[in-house]
SEVEXVEX-77160 format. One line per field, with one value per residue (C-alpha): x, y, z. Coordinates in steps of 0.5 Angstrom, whole numbers. Example, Ala and Ser with C-alpha at 12.3 -4.5 7.8 and 13.67 -1.06 7.14 Angstrom:
// SEVEXVEX-77160
X = c(25	27)
Y = c(-9	-2)
Z = c(16	14)
This chain:
// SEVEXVEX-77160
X = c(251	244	241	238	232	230	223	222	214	211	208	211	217	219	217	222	226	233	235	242	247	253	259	259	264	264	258	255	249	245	240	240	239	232	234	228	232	238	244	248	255	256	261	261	255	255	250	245	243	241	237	232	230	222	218	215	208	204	197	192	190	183	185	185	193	198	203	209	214	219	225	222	221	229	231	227	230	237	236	233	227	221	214	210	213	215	207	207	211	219	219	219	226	232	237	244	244	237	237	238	242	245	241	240	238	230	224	218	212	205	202	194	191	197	196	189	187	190	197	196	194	200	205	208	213	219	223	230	236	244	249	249	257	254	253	260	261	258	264	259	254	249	244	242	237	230	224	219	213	207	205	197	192	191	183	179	178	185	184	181	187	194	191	199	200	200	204	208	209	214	216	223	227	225	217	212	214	211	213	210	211	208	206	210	211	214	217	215	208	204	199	200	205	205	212	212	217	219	226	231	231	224	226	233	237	243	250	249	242	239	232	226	220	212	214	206	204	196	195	190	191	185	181	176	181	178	181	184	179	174	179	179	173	174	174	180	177	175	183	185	180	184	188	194	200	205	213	215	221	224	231	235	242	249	250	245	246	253	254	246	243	239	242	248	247	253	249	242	244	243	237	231	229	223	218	215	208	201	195	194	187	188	185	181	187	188	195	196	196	190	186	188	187	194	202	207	214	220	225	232	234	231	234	239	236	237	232	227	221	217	216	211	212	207	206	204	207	207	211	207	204	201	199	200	193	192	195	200	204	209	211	217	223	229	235	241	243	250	252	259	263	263	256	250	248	241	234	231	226	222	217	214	212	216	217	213	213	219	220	213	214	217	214	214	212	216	217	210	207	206	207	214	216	224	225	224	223	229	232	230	232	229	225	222	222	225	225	231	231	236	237	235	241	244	245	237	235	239	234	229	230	233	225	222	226	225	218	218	216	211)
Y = c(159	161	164	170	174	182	184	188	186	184	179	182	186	186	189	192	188	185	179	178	173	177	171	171	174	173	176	175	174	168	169	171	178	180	188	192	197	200	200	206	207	208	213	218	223	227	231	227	232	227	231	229	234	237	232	233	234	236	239	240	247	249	248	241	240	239	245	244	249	251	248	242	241	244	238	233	236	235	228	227	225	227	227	226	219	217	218	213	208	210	209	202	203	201	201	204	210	212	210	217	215	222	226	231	227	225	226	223	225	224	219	219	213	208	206	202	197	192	194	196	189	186	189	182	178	176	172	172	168	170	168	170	173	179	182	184	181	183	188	192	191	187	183	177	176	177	173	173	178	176	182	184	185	193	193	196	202	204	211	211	206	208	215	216	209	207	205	207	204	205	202	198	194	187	190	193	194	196	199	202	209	214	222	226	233	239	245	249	248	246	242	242	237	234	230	222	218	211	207	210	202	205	210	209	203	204	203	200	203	210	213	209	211	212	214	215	214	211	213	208	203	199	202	197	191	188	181	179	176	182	187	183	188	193	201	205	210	203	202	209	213	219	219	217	222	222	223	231	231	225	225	219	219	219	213	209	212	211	204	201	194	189	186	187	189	196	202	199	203	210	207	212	217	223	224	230	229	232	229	225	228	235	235	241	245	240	238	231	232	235	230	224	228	227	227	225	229	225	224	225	225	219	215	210	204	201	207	205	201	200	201	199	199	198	196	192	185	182	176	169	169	175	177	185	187	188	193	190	192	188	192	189	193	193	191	194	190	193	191	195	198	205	205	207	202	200	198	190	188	181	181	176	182	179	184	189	193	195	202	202	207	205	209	211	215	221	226	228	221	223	218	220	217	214	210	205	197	196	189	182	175	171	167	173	174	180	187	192	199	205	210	218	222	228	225	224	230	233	229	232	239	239	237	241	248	246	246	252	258	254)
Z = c(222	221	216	215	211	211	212	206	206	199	195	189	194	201	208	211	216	214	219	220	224	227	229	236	241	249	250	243	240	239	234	227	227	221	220	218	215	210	215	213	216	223	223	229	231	225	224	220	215	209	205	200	195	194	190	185	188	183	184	179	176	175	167	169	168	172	175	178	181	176	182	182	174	175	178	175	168	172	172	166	168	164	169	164	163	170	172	166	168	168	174	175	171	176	171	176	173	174	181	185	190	194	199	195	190	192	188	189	184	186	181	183	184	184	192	190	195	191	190	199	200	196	199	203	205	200	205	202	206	207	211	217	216	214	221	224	231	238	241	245	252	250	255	255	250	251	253	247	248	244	240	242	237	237	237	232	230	230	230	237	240	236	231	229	227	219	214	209	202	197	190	190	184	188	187	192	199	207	214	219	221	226	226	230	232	228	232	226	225	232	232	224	223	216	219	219	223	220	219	215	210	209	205	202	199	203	200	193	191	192	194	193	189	190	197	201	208	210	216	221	215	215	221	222	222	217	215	208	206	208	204	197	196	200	198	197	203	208	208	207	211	213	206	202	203	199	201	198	202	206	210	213	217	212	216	213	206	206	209	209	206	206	210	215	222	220	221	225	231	226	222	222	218	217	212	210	207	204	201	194	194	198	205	206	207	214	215	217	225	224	220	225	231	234	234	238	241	239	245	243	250	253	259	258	257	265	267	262	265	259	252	247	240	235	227	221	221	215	214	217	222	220	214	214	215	223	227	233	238	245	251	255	259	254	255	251	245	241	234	234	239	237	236	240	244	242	245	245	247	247	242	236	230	224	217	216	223	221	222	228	233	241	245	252	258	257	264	265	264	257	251	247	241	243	237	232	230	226	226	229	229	223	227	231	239	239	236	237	235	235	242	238	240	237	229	230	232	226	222	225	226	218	215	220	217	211	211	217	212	209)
């Protein structure tokens, strides 16, 4: 048996990929899967409603101190959480009882400053192993393995070539972490959207642990391509141009908190997940979409996987041979990977990205020759070669339309 690691980027943590082996039946397959995400449980199409509750996004006053809404202060008194101390460091205590876990239970209060090119730039690859008993077997349509596809450099500056790609960094118990992400569309607010698209293992835990801290979003992270070397000096506004936004609100599918993990394939086929963001430092009233120029629609409705010619996903890769800095993507046919029978079959495709593109956007040509997010990067073998990700249905859309209304009136 092979063994297997997740692709939770971080020299002190993990980028987002767990790899894992499933034990092989008639059509089996023959790699160690790396899943990228927090699988929750694949129980059926319900809807997924995996609230997280409002963070608490402080914003100075003109007396120089902090305000937050008496809700927020609320729940954050709920949980015995004191905001003052959080901000000062409480909130590197992962003790189980302090781990918010449920989908109410998210609050991510914005602490200046602490996303600084250092601590962005550390964000790594761990490469911790399992063994590959942790994946159940291969009951579904699966097709043959695809071909590596090597992933391409996107060319600098990344805002003219992929304006909605960044990534979205949080904090774990193993240490600082990345994944990919994209800007999508919210029905509420047109052409004003403050939603980000990522991996539901981005955000959350899974079955044994809750919602992760200091959840922010750069988008266009490192515009101008530079090396890791060029980054050691650079300026917080040469790796962020267009701003750090932090979580206020993230939701994921009841599936992937029920039953997700670090590794294990249960749950792959619901891992995904929404952010709703606003700005560190305030953006002159501009929402997200408008800072960076651009959204994409997300498909719940996209064709099977045999009538799909080609899609082309897009992130941060950070486990070797990649160093998690550069911007890269593959664009292949997928074939039709199934990790349970009573799941949705996923999208594969052929592609060398390894950790840290967990959570990137797969996009394709919608019906009117338009680009429209159709998925996400969430598991791959271990030694790279191919991506898989979930096919967006009703559970998805669930997800989706819960931020939008949460935020409609806002």
């Amino acid at each position: 048996m092979r063994s297997i690691r997740p692709l939770f980027s971080g020299r002190r943590g993990g980028s987002a990929r767990r790899t894992v082996v499933p034990s092989l039946a008639a059509v089996g397959l023959a790699t160690a899967l790396a899943l990228t995400a927090t699988a929750c449980d694949s129980g059926g199409d319900s809807t997924a409603d995996a609230k997280a509750s409002a963070s608490a996004t402080a914003s100075s006053a003109s007396d120089g101190k902090i305000k937050i809404p008496d809700d927020i202060k609320q729940r954050l008194r709920e949980h015995g959480i004191d905001i003052d101390k959080w901000k000062n460091g409480a909130w590197k205590n992962w003790d189980k009882d302090d781990w918010l876990r449920e989908a109410d239970d998210y609050i991510n209060p914005i602490i200046k400053g602490l996303w600084n090119p250092d601590r962005m730039r550390e964000a790594d690859d761990p490469d911790r192993g399992v063994d590959d008993n942790d994946l159940s077997g291969d009951q579904g349509v699966t097709d043959p393995v695809p071909a590596p596809v090597r992933a391409q450099a996107v060319p600098p500056a990344y805002h003219d070539s992929a304006p909605t790609a960044g990534k979205v960094f949080f904090d774990s118990p193993e240490g600082t972490m990345v994944c990919s992400a994209t800007v999508v569309q919210d029905p509420a607010h047109p052409g004003k959207s403050n939603l980000v698209w990522t991996a539901g293992h981005c955000v959350h835990a899974g079955r044994k642990g809750g919602w992760y801290r200091n959840i922010a979003f750069v988008p266009a992270y490192n515009n101008s391509g530079k090396t890791e070397a060029e980054l050691g000096n650079a300026k917080r506004e040469e790796i962020a141009p267009y701003g750090v936004w932090w979580g206020d609100w993230a939701q994921t599918s009841e599936q992937w908190i029920e039953q997700g993990g670090q590794t294990g394939g249960q749950g792959a086929s619901y891992d995904y997940a929404v952010i709703h963001v606003t700005p560190e430092q305030g953006s002159g009233g501009k929402s997200l979409e408008e800072t960076v120029g651009s959204a994409l629609p997300v498909d719940f409705n996209a064709p099977a996987v045999p009538k799909v010619d080609s899609i082309t996903a897009t992130g941060y890769p950070a486990a070797a041979p990649y160093d998690g800095q550069k911007l890269y993507r593959c664009q292949d046919k997928p074939g039709r990977l199934s990790i349970e029978k009573t799941d949705p079959t996923m999208y594969r495709i052929g592609c060398t990205m390894t950790g840290g593109a967990s959570g990137g956007g797969w996009v394709e040509n919608g019906p009117d020759g338009n680009p429209v997010l159709v998925s996400n990067t969430s598991i791959g073998p271990v030694t790279s070669g191919w991506l898989a990700g979930p096919r967006l249905g009703d559970v998805a859309k669930g997800v989706y339309e819960s931020v939008s209304k949460k935020f409609a009136s806002q």
